[in-house]
Backbone bond lengths (Angstrom), bond angles and torsions (degrees), N, CA, C in turn:
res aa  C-N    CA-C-N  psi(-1)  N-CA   C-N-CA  omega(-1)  CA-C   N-CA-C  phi
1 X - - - 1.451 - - 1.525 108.67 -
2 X 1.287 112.24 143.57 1.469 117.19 -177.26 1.418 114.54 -84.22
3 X 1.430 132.84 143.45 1.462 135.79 -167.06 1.268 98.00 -50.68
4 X 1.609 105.34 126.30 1.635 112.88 160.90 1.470 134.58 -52.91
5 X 1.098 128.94 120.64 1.572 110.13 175.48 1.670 102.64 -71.02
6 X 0.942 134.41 -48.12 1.066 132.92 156.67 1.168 154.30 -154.66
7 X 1.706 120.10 149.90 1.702 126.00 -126.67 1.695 101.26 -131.20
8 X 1.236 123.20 135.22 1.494 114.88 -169.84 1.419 86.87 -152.31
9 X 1.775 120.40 138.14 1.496 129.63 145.15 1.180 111.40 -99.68
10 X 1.571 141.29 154.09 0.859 124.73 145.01 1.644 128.26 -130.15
11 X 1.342 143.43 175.63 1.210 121.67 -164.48 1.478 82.37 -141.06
12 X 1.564 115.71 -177.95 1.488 143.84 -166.81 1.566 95.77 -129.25
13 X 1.536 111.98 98.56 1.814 103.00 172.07 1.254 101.57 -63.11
14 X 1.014 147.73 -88.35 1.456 135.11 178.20 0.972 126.32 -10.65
15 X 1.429 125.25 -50.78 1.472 117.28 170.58 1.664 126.53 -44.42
16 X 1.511 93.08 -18.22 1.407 101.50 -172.36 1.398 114.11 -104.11
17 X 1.356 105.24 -49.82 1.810 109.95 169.79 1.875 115.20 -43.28
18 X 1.007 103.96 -69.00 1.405 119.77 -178.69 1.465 119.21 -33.96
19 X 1.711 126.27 -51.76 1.293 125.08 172.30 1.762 109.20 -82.82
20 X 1.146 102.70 -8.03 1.775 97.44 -176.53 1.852 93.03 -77.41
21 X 1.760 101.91 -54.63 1.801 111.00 -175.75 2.035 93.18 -44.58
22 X 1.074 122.76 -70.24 1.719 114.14 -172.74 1.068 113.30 -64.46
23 X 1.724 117.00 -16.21 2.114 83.18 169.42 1.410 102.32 -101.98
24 X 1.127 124.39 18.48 2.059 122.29 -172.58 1.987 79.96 -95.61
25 X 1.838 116.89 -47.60 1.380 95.79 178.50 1.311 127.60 -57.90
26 X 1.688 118.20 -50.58 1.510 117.19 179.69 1.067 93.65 -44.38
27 X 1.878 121.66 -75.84 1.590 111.41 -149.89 1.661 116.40 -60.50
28 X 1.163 124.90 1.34 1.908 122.03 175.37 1.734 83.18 -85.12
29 X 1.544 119.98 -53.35 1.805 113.88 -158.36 1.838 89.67 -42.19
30 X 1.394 103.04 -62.14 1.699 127.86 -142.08 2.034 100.77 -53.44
31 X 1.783 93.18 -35.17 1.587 88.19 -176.10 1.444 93.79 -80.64
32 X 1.148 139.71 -41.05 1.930 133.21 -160.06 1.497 96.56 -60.14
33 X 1.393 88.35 -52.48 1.761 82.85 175.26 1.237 130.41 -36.11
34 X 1.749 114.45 -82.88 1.132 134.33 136.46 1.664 123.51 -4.81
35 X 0.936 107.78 -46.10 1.811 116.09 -167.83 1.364 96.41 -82.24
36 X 1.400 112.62 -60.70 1.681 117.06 -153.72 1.747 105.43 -90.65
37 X 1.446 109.04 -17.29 1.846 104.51 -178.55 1.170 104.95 77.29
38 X 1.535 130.01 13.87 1.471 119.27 174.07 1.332 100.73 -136.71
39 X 1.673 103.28 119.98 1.937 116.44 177.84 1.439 107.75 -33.94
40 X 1.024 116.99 143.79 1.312 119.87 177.50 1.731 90.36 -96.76
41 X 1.287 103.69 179.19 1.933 109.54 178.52 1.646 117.99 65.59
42 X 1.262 104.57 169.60 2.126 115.84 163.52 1.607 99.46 -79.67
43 X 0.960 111.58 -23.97 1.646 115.14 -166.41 1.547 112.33 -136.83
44 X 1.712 104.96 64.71 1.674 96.43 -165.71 1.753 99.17 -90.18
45 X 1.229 97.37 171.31 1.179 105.22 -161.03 1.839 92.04 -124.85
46 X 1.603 115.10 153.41 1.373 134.35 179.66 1.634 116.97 -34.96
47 X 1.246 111.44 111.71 1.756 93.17 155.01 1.261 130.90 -10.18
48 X 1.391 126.49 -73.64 1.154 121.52 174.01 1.252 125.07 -64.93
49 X 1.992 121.00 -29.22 1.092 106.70 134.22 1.115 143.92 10.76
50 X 1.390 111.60 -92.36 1.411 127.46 -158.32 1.475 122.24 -68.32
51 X 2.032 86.86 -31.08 1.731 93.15 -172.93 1.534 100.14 -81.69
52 X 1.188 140.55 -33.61 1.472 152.85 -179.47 1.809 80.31 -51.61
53 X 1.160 123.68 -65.79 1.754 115.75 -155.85 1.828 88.82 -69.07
54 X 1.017 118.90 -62.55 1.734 120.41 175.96 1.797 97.03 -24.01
55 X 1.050 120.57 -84.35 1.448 138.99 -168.97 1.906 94.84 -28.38
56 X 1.157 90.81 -72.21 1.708 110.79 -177.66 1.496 105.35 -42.56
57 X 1.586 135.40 -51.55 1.146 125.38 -176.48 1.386 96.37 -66.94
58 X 1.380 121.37 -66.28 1.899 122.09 -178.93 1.431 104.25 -16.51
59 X 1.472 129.23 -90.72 1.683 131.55 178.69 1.089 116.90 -41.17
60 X 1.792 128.86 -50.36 1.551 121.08 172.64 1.768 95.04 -40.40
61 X 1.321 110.12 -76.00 1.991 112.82 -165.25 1.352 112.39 -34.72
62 X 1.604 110.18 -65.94 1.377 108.62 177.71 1.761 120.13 -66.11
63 X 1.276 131.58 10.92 1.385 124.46 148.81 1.338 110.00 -91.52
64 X 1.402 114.32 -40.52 1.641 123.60 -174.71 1.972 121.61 -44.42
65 X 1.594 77.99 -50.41 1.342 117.63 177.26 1.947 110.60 -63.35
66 X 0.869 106.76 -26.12 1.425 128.33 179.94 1.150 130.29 -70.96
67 X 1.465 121.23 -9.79 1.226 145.43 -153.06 1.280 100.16 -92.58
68 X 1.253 132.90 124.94 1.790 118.64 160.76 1.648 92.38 -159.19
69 X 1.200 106.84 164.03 1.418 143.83 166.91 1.061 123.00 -85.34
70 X 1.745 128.33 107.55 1.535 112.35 167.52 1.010 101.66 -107.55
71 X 1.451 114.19 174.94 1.532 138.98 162.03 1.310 125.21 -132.50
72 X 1.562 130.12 118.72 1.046 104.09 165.96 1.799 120.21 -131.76
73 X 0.940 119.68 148.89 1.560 109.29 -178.89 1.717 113.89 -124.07
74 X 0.948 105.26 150.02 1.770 134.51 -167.36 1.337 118.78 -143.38
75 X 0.920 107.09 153.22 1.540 115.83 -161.18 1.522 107.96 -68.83
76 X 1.625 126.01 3.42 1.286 134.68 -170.44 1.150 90.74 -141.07
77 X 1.478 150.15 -57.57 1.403 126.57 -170.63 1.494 110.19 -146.73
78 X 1.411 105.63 165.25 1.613 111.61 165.33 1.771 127.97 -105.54
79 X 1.150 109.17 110.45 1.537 121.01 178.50 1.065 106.72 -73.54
80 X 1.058 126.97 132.20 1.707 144.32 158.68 1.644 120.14 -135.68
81 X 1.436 86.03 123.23 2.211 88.66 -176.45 1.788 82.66 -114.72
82 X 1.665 99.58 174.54 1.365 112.58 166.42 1.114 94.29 -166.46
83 X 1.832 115.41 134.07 1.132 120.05 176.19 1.958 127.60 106.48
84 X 1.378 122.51 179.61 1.071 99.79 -171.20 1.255 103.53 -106.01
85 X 0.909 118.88 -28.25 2.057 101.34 163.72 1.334 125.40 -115.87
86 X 1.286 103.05 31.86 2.038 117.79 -171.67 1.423 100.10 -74.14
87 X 1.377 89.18 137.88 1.607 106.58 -176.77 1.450 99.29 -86.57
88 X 1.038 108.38 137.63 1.690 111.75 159.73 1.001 148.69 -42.10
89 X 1.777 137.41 118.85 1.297 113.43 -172.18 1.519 114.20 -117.64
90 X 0.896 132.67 152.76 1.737 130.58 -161.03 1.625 100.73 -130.43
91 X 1.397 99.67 124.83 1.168 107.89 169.27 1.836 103.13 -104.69
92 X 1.318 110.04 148.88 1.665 115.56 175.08 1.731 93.04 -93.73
93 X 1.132 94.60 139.22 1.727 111.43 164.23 1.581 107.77 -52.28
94 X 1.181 112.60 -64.87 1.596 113.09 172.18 0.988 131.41 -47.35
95 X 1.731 122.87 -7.23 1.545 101.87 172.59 1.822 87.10 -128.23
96 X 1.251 129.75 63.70 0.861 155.85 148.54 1.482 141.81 -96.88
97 X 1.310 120.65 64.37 1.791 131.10 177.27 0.819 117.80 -14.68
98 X 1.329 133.64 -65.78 1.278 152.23 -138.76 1.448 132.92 179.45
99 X 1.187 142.89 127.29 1.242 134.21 -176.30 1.646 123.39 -151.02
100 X 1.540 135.18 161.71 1.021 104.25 -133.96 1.371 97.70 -171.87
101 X 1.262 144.48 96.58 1.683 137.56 179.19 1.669 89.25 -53.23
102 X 1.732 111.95 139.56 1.097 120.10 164.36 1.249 126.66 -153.47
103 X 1.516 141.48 140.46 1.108 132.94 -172.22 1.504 109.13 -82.51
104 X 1.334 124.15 138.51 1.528 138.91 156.73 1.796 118.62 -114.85
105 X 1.346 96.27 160.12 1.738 97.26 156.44 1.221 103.50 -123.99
106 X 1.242 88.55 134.82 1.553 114.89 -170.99 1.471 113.23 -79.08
107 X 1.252 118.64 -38.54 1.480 112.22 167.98 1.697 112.96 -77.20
108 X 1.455 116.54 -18.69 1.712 86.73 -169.99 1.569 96.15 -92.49
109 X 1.710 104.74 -22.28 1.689 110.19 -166.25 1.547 94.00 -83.14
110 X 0.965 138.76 -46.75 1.318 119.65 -162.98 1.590 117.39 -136.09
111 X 1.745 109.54 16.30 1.477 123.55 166.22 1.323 94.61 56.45
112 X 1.897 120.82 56.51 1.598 119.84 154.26 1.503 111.03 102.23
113 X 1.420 127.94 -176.35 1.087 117.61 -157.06 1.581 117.09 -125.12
114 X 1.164 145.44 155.72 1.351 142.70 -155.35 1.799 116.00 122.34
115 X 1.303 116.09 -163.05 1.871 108.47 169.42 1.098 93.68 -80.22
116 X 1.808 110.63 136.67 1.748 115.27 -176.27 1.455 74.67 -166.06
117 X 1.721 84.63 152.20 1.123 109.07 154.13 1.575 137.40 -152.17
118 X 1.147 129.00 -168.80 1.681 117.69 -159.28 1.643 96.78 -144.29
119 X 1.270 135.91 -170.74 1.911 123.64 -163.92 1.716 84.58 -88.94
120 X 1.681 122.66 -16.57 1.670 89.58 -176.00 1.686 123.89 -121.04
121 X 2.081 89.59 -10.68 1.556 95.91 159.04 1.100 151.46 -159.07
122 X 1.462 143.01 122.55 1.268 153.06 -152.28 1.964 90.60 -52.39
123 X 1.511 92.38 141.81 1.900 93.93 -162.60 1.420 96.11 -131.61
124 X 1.508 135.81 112.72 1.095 140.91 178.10 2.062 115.41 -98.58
125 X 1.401 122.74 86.09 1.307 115.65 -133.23 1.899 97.70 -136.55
126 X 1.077 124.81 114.99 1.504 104.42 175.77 1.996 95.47 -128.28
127 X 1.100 118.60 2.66 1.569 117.92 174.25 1.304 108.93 -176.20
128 X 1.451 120.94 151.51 1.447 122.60 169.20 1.495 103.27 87.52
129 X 1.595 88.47 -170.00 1.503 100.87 -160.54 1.388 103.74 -128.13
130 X 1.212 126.49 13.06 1.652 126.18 -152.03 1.588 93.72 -136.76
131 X 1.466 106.89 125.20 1.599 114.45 137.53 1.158 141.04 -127.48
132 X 1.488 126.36 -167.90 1.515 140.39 172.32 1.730 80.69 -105.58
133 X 1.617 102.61 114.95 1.238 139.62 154.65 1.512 114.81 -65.04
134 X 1.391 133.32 128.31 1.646 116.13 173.84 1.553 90.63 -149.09
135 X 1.598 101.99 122.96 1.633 118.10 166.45 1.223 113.06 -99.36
136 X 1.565 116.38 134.48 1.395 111.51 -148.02 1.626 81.97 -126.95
137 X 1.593 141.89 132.61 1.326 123.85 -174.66 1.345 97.14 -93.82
138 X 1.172 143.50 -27.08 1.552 141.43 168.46 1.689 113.95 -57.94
139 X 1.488 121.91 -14.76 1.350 111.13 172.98 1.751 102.54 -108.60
140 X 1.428 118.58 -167.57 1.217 130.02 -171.15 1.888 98.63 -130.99
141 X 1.245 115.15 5.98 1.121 142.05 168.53 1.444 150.57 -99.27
142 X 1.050 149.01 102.34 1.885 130.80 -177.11 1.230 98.85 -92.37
143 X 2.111 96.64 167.24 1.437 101.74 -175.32 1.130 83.36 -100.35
144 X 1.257 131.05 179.24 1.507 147.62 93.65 0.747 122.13 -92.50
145 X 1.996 123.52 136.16 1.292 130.76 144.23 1.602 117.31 -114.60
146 X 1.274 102.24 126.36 1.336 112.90 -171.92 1.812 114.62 -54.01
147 X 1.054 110.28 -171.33 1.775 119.64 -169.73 1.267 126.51 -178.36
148 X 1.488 121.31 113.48 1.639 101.74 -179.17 1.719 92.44 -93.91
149 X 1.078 127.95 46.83 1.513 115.07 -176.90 1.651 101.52 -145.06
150 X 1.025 105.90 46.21 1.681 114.86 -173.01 1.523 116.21 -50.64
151 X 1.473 113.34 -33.99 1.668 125.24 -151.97 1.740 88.47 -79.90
152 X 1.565 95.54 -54.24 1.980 99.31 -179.11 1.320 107.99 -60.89
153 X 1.538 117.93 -39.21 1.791 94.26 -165.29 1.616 99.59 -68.19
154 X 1.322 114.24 -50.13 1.214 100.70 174.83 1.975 145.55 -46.35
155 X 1.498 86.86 -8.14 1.577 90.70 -175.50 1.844 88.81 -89.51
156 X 1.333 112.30 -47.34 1.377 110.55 172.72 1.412 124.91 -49.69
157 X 1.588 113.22 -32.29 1.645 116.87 -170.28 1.772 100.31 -80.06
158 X 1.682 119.29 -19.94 1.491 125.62 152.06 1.092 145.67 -47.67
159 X 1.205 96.65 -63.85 1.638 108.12 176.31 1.350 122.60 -101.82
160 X 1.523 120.25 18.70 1.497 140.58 158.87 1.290 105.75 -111.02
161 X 1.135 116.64 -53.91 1.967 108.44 -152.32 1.342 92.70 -123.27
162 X 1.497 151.10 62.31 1.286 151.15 -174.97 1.771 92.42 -68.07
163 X 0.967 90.47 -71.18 1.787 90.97 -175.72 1.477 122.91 -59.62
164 X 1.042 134.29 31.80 1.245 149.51 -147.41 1.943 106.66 -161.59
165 X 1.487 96.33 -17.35 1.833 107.61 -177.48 1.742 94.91 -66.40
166 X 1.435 93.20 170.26 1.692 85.01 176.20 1.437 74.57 -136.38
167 X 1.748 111.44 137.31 1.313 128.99 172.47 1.644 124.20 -38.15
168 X 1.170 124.20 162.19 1.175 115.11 171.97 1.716 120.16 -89.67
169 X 1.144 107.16 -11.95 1.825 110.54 143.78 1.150 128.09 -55.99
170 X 1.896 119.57 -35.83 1.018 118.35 -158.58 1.098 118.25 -90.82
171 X 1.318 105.73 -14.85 1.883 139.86 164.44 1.300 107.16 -48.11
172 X 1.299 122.94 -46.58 1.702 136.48 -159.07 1.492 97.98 -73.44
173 X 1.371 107.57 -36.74 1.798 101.09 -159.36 1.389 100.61 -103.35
């Protein structure tokens, strides 16, 4: 692959806080348990139990946790993966209309963040409010992929793809 002009990961803090906070709780229940010989709960569940459910939150987090968004762009196309074993999809610059850093809301436009979509576009999104817009005239669809690095893609979406910008009128409609 030829050097990217430009390259972005991104991750979901939450995605990560959240399963670490539920397995730090199981695993404190699983050792008291464990430690003291007396079930924890009205309805405790087996030693081995607990560590089998411990174990289970651990792998749920660390796949959960796993999740990120890349981007990359080249002077011929844009790569975008999402997810922990998402295959890649490549768009060619050349069959690309138009394109366009743009702000969305993610909860009213696409009810939150992850692959989503809305009747006119496939939404590639793990934080923020900003994407790389891409009008494709062979689909009936746009992408978005989101970006916390709006100011750079845009200096790149300038001085690479000028003819390829979509006006700031064209933004409005």
């Amino acid at each position: 692959m030829e050097k990217p002009l430009f390259e972005e990961t991104q991750r979901n803090v939450a995605l990560i806080i959240i399963p670490v906070m539920v397995s730090a709780i199981i695993g404190s229940l699983a050792l008291v348990q464990i430690a003291t010989g007396k079930p924890v709960g009205n309805h405790p569940i087996s030693d081995s139990g607990i560590i089998i459910v411990f174990l289970i939150t651990v792998i749920i987090g660390v796949l959960i946790s796993s999740q990120k968004l890349k981007i990359i762009i080249t002077k011929d196309e844009i790569i975008y993966s999402f997810g922990i074993f998402a295959s890649r999809s490549t768009v060619k610059i050349t069959d690309v209309q138009r394109m366009s850093i743009t702000k969305y809301d993610p909860l009213t436009d696409f009810w939150g963040w992850g692959v989503k979509n809305n009747s006119t576009t496939d939404c590639y999104t793990v934080s923020g409010d900003t994407g790389l817009e891409l009008i494709l005239p062979n689909r009936n669809r746009k992408i978005l992929i989101g970006t916390n690095k709006p100011t750079e893609l845009q200096l790149v979406l300038q001085a690479h793809f000028p003819d390829k910008l979509k006006s700031a009128n064209e933004n409005k409609s």
